[in-house]
N, C-alpha and C positions, 0 to 999 in steps of 0.2 A: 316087516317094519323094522326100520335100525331102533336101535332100543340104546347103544352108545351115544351123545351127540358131542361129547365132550372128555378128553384127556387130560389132566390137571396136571397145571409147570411141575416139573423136575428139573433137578441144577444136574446141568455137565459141567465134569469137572476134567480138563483136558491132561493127559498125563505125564505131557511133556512140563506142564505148568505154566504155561503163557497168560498169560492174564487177556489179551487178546480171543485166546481160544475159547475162551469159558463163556457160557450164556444159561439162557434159561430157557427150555422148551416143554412146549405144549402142541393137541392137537387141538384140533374144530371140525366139526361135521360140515360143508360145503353144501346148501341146498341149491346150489347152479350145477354144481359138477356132481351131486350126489357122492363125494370122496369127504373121507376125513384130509384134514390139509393141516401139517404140521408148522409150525411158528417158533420161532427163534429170536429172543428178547438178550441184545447183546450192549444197552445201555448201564455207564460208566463204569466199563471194564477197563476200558484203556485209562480212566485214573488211577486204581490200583497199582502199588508196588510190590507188595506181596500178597504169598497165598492164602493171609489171613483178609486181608483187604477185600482179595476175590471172594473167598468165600462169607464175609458179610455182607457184599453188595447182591451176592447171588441170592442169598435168602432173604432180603429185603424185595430184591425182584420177585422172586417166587411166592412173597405172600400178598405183593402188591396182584398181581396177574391171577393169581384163586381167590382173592375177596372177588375182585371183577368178572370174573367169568361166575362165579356163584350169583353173584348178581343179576346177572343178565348180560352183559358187557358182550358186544359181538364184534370181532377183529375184523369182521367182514362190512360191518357199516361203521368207520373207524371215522368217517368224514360225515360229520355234523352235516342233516337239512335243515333249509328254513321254509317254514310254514305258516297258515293260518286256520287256528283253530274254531272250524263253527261250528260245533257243540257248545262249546263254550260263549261263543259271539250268541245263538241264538240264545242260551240259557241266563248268562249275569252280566254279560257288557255289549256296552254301545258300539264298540268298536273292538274289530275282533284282535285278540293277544297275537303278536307274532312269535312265533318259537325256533329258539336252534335247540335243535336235537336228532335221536338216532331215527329211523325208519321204525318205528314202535305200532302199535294198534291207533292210538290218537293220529299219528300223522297220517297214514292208508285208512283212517273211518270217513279221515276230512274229503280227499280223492272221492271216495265211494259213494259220498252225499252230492258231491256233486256230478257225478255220473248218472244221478238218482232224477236232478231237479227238475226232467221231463215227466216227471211220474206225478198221477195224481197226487192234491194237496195234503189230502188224510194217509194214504201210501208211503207218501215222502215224511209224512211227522209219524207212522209207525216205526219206519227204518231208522229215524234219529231219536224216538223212545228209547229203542232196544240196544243203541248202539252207546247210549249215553246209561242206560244201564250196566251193560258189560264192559265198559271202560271204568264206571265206579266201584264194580267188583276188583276189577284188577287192581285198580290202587290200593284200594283194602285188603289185597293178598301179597304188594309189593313186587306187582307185575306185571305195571302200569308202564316202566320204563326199559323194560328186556325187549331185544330183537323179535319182531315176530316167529319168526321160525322157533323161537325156544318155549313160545307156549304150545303144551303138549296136551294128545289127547285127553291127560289125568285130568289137568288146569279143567278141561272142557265139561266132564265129569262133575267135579266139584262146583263149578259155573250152576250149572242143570241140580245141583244138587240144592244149592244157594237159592234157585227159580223156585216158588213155591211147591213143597214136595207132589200134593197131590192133582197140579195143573196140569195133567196131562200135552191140555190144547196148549198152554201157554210155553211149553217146551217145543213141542214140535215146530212151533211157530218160532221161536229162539233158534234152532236149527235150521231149519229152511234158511231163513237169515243168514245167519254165521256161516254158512255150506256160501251162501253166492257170495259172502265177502271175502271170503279165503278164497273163493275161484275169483274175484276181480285179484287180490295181492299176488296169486300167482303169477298173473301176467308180469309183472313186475321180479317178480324173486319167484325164475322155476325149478319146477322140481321141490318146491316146498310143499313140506305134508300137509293136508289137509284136512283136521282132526275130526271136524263134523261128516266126513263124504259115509264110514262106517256106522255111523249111531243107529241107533236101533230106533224104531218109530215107538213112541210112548202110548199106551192104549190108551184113546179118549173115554174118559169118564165125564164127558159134560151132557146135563140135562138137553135136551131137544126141546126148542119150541113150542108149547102147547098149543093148536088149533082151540078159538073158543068155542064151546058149546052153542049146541041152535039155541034155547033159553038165554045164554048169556048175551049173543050175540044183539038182540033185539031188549034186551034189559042195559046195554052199551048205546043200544040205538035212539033211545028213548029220553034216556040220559045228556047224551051227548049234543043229538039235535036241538036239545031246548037250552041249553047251557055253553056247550060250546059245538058251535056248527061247521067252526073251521076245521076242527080236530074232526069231526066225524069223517069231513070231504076228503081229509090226508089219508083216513083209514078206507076211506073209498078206493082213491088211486089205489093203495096196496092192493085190497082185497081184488078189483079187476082187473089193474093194467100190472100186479106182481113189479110195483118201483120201489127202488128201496129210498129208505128215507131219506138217508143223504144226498140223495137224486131229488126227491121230493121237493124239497126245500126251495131248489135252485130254480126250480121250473117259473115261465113265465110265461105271460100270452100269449106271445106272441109263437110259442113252442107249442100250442096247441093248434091243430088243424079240426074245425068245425066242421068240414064242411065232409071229409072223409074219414074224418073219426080216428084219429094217428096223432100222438105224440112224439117231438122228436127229441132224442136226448143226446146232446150233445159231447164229444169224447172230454171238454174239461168238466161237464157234471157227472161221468159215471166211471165207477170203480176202477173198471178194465181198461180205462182212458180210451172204450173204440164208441163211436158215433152209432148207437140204435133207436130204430123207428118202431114203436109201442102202440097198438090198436086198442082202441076203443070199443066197446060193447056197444052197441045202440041202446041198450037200459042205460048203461052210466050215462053215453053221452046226453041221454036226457035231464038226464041228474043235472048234468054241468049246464045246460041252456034254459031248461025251467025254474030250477031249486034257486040256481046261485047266480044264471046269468052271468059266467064269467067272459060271454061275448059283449058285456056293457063296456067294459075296461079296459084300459090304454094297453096297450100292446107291451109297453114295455116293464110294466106292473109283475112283482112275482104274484104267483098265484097265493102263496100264503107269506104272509107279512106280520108285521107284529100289532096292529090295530086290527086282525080279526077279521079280516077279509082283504081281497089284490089290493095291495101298494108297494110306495116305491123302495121298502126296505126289509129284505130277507128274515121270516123266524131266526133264534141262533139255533145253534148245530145240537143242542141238548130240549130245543124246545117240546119235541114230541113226546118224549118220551115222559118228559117232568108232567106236562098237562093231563096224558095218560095215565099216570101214577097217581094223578089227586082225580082222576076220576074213580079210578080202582080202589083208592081207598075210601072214595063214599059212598060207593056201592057195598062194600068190604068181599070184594073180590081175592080169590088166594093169587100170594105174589107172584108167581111162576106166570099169572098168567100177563105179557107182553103186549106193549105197542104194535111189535114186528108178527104180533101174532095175525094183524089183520091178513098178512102177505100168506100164510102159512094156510088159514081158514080158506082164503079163496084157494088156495094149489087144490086142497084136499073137496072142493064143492067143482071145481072144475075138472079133475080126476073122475 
């Protein structure tokens, strides 16, 4: 790994004394050609008369050319892009800021999102979470506006270090990220290093799931059924047909098959954005044709809604899990134990 990436201006001073001859030079680490590439800064020499003149324009150059390159300044994106920023458009304006500026992180996050906007909804607002964090970092370390190529593995380090220390998952999950974003910039600028490809995997320390207990499970059922019956039906799907709940939500009649007991999920309702077809138990699907009758309702109804049984307007995205939580706590259930627990309970009764 080059460990130089940068040569800091020195004044030449020509011996013959030409004012002509005299510049100021520096290198730069090249990530197209992988070479250092040397530069020669030979602005208002030809004004000078003498070698007093040269040598105060030289050192005016020289410390004009290392404030800039300490900065970030790359001779190599010297010609201003215009862009538009949607991190910023999604987050505080109506209409997105246009920017001239160098080829930085902001301008390749903006490319990358929208490389991205095929990808499921939740997918696509985890990638512009992450990316709108790591862009906030950098301006609070003052390396928000440097060349991409000049953030270095260290930067990356301190980043991961910035990420809550003991989040294991939420690092590795930082990385995975940041690894395919520096592989889309590469396309663009190769031979540029890629500081996340060597990280080390962070050990997960995140709790697992708890499966609830057979006691519990029928103390949930008893509860739930007389209080809230739509909430149990959701914990049904998981526990037989293993959907996850952001699938859940989405579902609607017309996506159930009666008649052969199949659900179909559609690739804009599920995670992995591919279209799977999810079988039905013959107990559950009794559940769904006796209990709840959800073959009475319009086809185009979700199956859970916000009036508490099929209509025509989706639960929100937080609603399972809140309803599940004021059940848990009037039961005075320990916290640990999860909505997602129902998916988990059935894997381990189906095992």
């Amino acid at each position: 790994m080059r460990k130089k990436k940068i040569i800091l201006p020195r004044i030449y001073r020509p011996s013959s004394g030409e004012p002509v001859r005299w510049h100021v030079e520096f290198s730069v680490f090249d990530e197209l050609s992988g070479k250092m590439q040397r530069f020669r800064k030979t602005e208002g020499f030809a004004r000078c008369k003498t070698e007093e003149e040269c040598l105060a324009n030289a050192k005016r150059l020289k410390q004009k050319y290392t404030d800039r390159l300490k900065k970030g300044w790359s001779p190599f994106e010297d010609k201003a892009v215009i862009w538009e920023d949607s991190l910023e458009y999604e987050s505080i304006s109506t209409k997105k800021p246009v920017y001239r500026s160098k080829k930085t992180v902001a301008y390749y996050s903006t490319l990358y999102l929208k490389s991205k906007e095929t990808r499921a909804r939740k997918t696509y607002q985890t990638y512009m979470s992450k990316l709108r964090v790591f862009r906030s970092w950098l301006a609070d370390n003052d390396l928000a506006d440097i060349d991409v190529s000049l953030i270095l593995p260290k930067h990356a380090l301190l980043f991961l270090d910035f990420i809550y220390p003991k989040a294991s998952k939420t690092k590795n999950e930082y990385v995975r990220m940041l690894h395919d974003f520096w592989v889309f910039m590469a396309k663009d600028r190769k031979n540029m290093l890629n500081i996340w490809k060597d990280m080390p995997r962070f050990k997960n320390n995140t709790v697992p799931h708890r499966p609830f207990k057979r006691g519990v499970l029928q103390l949930l059922k008893m509860e739930m059924k007389r209080n809230n019956p739509q909430l149990w039906l959701a914990g049904l799907f998981l526990y037989y047909c293993f959907i996850r709940p952001g699938e859940l939500r989405q579902i609607k009649i017309k996506h159930l098959d009666f008649i052969d007991g199949r659900i179909t999920l559609y690739s804009s309702m599920t995670k992995n954005s591919k279209t799977r077809v999810v079988d039905i138990s013959d107990t559950f699907l009794d559940v769904l044709l006796s209990d709840y009758r959800l073959q009475d309702y319009p086809e185009d109804y979700f199956v859970f809604s916000r009036i508490g049984h099929p209509g025509i307007f989706s639960v929100g995205t937080n609603y399972f899990n809140k309803q599940f939580a004021r059940i848990r706590t009037r039961l005075g259930l320990p916290k640990d134990y999860k909505f997602y627990a129902f998916k988990h309970t059935g894997a381990v009764v189906a095992l």
